[in-house]
C-alpha positions as CSV (number, residue, x, y, z in Angstrom):
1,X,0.0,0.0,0.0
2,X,1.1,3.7,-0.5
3,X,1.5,6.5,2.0
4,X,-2.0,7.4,3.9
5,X,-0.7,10.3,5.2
6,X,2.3,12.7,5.4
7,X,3.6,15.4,8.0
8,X,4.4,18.8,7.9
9,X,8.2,17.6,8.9
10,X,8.5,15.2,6.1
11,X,7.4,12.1,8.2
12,X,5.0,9.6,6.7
13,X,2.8,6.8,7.5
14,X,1.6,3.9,5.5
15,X,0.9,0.1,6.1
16,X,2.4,-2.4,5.3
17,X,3.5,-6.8,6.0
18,X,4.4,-7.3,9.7
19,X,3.8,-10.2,11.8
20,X,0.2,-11.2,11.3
21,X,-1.1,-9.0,8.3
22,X,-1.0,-6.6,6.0
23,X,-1.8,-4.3,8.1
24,X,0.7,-3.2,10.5
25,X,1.2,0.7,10.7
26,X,4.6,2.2,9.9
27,X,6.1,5.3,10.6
28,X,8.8,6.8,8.1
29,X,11.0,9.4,9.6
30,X,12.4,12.3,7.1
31,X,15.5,10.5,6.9
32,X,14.0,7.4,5.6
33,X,14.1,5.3,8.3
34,X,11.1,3.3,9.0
35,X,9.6,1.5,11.5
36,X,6.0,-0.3,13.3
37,X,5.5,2.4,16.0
38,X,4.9,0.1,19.9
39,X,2.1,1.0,22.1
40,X,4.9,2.1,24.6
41,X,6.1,4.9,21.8
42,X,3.2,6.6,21.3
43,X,1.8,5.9,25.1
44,X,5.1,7.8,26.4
45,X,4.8,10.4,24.3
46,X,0.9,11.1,25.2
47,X,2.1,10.8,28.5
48,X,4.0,13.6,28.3
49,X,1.3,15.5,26.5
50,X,-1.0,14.8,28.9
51,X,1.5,16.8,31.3
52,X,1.7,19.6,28.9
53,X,-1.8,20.1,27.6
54,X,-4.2,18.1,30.5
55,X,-4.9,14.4,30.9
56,X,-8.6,15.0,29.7
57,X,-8.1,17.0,26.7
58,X,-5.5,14.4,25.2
59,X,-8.0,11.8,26.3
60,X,-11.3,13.8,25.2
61,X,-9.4,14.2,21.8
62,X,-8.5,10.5,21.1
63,X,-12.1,9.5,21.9
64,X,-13.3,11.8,18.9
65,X,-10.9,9.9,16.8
66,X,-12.1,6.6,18.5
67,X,-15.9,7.7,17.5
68,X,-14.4,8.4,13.9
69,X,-13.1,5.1,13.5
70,X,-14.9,2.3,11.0
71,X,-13.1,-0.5,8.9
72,X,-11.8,1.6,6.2
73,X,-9.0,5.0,5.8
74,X,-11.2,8.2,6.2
75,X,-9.4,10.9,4.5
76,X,-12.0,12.8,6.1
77,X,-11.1,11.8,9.4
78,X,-7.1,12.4,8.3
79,X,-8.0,16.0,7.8
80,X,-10.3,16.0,11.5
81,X,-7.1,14.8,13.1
82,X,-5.0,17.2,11.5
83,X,-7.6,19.8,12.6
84,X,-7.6,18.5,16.2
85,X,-4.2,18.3,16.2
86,X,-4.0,21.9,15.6
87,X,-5.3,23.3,18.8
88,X,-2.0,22.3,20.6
89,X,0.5,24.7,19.4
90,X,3.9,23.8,19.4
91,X,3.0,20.2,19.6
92,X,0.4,19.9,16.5
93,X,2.3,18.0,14.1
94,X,3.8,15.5,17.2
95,X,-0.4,15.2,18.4
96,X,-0.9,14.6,14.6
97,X,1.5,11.6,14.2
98,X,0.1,10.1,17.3
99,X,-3.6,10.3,16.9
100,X,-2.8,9.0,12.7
101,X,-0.5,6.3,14.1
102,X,-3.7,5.2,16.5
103,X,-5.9,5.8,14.0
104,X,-4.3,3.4,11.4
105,X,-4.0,0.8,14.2
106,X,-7.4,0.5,15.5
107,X,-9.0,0.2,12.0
108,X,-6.0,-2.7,11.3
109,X,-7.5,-3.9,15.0
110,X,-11.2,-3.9,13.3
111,X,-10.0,-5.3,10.6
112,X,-8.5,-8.4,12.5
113,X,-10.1,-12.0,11.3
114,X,-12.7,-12.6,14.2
115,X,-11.7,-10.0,16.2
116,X,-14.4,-9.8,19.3
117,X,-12.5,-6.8,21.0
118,X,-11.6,-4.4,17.8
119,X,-10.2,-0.8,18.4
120,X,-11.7,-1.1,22.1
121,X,-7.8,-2.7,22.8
122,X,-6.5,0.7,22.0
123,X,-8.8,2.7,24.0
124,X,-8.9,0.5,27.2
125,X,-5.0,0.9,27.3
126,X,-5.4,4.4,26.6
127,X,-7.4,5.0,29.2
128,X,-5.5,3.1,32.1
129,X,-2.7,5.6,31.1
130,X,-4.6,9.0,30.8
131,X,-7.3,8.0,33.1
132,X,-6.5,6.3,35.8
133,X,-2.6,7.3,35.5
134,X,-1.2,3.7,35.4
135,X,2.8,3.9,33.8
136,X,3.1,3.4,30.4
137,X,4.7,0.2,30.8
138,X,1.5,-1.5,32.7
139,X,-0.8,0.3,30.2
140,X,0.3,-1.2,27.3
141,X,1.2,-4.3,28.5
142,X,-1.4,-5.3,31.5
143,X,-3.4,-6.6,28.8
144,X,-1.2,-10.0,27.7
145,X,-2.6,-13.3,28.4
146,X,-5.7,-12.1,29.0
147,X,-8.5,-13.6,27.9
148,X,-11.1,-11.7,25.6
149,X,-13.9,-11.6,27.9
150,X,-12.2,-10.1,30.3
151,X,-10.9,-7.7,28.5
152,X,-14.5,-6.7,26.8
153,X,-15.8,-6.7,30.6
154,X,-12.9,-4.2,31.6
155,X,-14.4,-2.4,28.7
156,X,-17.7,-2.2,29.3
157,X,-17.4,-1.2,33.4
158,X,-15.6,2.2,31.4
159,X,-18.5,2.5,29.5
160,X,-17.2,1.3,26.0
């Protein structure tokens, strides 16, 4: 597949093979390297923004991607991120990459053969690291060896 979307500091993303599927999310950097962003990348760095620009609004703004997120590449939910991206200044383009990067991963999450969970994966660990301020080690990782119902329960006691 081709580039979905790039940044205004050359940066790109675009999926591509990885483990399982065709679908795994990969981040080129202006100097060509490229690489599948991990949960704990993007969780520290919206750790950080949470510090910056408030827990809630980080979180408020991933959930507005979340509701925007089907099966299928929006471009007009590219150009909603972009815009939502905007409103924090000095880190726009680094809020941009982010909510792209999660973006492209929970649509290759809905896409997943008999997936029971979907995108909700992303936003439970999301959550235990905005929300309830776990570290972003045990937010993206307290997940492993669970089971699928009780994951969906942890889910659904958040109310999604």
């Amino acid at each position: 597949m081709g580039i979905i979307k790039t940044f205004s500091d050359g940066s790109s993303l675009k999926y591509d093979r990885g483990k399982f599927d065709d679908w795994c999310v990969y981040l080129t950097k202006p100097d060509g390297s490229s690489k599948p962003p991990r949960d704990t990348d993007y969780f520290k760095q919206l750790q950080e923004l949470a510090q910056t620009h408030g827990a809630e609004k980080v979180y408020g703004d991933f959930v507005s991607v979340y509701n925007m997120t089907g099966k299928q590449v929006e471009e007009s939910t590219l150009t909603a991120i972009s815009s939502i991206s905007s409103t924090y200044g000095n880190d726009a383009n680094a809020v941009d990459v982010i909510l792209s990067i999660l973006y492209m991963a929970m649509i290759a999450e809905e896409r997943k053969v008999n997936t029971r969970l979907g995108k909700r994966i992303k936003r439970l660990g999301i959550y235990k690291l905005l929300i309830e301020g776990k570290s972003v080690y045990e937010a993206a990782n307290f997940m492993r060896g669970m089971g699928w119902r009780d994951i969906a329960e942890l889910c659904k006691a958040r109310g999604f």
